[in-house]
N, C-alpha and C positions, 0 to 999 in steps of 0.2 A: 468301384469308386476309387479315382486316383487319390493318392495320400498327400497332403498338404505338407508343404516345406518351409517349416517353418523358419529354419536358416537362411534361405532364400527370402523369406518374406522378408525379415527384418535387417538384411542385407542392404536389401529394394531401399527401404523405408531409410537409413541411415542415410545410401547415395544420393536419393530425392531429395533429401531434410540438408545434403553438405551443397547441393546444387543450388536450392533456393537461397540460403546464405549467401553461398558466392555470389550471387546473383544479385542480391543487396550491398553488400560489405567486401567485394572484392575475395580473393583468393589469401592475398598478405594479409587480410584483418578477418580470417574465418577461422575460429578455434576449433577443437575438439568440442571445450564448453558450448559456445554456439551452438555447434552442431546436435549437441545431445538434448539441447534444451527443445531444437526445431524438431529432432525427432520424436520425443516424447521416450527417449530412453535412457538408461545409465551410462554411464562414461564407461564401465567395466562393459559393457556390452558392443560400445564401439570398437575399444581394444580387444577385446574377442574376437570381432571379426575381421579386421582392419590394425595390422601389426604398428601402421602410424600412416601420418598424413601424404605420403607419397603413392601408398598402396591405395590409399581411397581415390585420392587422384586419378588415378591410374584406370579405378573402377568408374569414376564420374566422366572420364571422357569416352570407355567405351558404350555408359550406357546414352550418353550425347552423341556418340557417333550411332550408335544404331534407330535412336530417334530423328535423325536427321536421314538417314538412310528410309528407313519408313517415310518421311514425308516424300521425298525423292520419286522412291519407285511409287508412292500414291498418285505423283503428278505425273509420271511421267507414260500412266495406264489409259489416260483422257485419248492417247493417238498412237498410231502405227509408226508414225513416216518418222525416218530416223534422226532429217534434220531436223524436224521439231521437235524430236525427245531431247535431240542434244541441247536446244535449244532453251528448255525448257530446266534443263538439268543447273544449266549458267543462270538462269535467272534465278531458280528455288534456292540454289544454293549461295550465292550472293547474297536474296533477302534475307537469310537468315541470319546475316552480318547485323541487319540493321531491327528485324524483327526480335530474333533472339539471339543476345551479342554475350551469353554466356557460354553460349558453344563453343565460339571462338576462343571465350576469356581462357577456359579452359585448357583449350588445344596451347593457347598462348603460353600459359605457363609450363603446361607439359612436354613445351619444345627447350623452354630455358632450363626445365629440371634436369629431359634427356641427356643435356651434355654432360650431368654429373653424376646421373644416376645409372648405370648401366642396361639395367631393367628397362628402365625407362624408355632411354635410347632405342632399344630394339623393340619395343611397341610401337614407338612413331616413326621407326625405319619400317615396319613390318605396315603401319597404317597407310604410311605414303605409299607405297608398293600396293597396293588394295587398292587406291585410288586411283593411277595410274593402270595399274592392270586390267581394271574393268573399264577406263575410258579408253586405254588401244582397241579392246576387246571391240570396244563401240565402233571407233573408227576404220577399224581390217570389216567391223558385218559390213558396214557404209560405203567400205571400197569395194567390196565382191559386189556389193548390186546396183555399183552404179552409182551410187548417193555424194561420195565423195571422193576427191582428184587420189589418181594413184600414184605422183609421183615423190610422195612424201614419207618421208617412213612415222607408221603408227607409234613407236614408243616416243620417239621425240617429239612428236606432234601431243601425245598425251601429256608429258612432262610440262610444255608449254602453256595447255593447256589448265594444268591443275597450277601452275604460276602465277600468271594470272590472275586468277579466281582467288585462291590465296592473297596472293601480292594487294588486291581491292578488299577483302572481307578484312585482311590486318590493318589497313589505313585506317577503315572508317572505324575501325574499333581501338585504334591507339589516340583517332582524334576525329570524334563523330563530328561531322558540319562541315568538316573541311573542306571538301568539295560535293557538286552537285551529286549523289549519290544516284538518283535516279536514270541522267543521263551519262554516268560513266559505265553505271549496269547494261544500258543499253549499247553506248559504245565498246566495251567489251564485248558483248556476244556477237557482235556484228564483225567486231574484230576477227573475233575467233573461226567463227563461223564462214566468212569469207576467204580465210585461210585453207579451210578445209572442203570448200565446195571450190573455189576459184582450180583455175590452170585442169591438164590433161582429165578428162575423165573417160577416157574407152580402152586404155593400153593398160592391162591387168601388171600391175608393178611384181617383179619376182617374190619379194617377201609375201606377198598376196596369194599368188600363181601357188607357192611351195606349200602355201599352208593349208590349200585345198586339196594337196595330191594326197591321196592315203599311201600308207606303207608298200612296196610292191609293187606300184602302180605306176605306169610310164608317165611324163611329166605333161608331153604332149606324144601325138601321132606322128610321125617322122611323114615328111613330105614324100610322095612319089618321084 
């Protein structure tokens, strides 16, 4: 029988308890008080676990980025074919601008902290790099098989990518209504997506070609 963690539980229960506040009352008007009230615990016990409100922060947006990551890979198990996982990936992640816009709120202040906070900094230097990495990753599977043009390079194609996406998810959450949300989600992925299937698709681009060759191995067979 595994042993129950209780440090971990009540760790959980504080991050939950600071998220749903934010979630009401913003980030600037969310106290410790607040938050101890939501959680149903002492104030000595949030500073027990959470030295002050930069480290909770810090905790609330990776347990928001891993919830957001779960809904992600749940939508994106419906199908194989790669342009619609991508496809799929821009939509989930967009609605949750306008479904659950504390995600964002969050990410949003954890990028205005990062410029002051060190710590900080290098978790959402470390988060971007995570986001980007697994969207090249996507894009080099999609050019080995054909799915998508190879005359582009995957990291900057990623970058553009997660700008985007970003650049739409901060609008509508600095100024929900602003514009028609539904058909700029749609012109985004269309956007994006027509970027990455349009132009050459049979001529295996070298960053491509190199990253299949294993160690050792000749790159091609030299002509007769």
């Amino acid at each position: 029988m595994s042993r129950i963690n209780i440090a971990e539980i009540r760790r959980r229960q504080i991050v939950e308890a600071a998220i749903r506040v934010m979630a009401q009352r913003g980030w600037n008007e969310t106290s410790i008080d607040e938050i101890t009230r939501e959680a149903g615990v002492s104030r000595g016990l949030v500073s027990y676990h959470f030295r002050d409100k930069q480290e909770l922060l810090s905790e609330m947006l990776h347990r928001c980025t891993e919830a957001s990551r779960d809904v992600t890979t749940e939508a994106i198990e419906a199908t194989d074919d790669p342009v619609e996982r991508m496809r799929v990936v821009i939509r989930v992640t967009l609605q949750l601008a306008k479904d659950d816009p504390t995600t964002y709120d969050i990410f949003l202040h954890f990028m205005a902290s990062g410029r002051a906070v060190p710590e900080l900094g290098e978790q959402i230097r470390n988060l971007y790099a995570g986001f980007r990495g697994g969207t090249a990753a996507a894009i080099r599977a999609g050019q080995r098989e054909g799915y998508f043009r190879n005359d582009i390079d995957a990291d900057a194609a990623a970058a553009r990518h997660i700008g985007v996406m970003t650049g739409v998810a901060l609008q509508w959450l600095l100024d929900p209504g602003a514009f028609p949300f539904d058909e700029t989600v749609k012109q985004a992925e269309d956007m994006l997506m027509d970027f990455l299937v349009g132009g050459p698709m049979s001529v295996v681009a070298p960053e491509i070609e190199a990253a299949t060759v294993t160690a050792g191995e000749p790159a091609a067979a030299e002509s007769a």
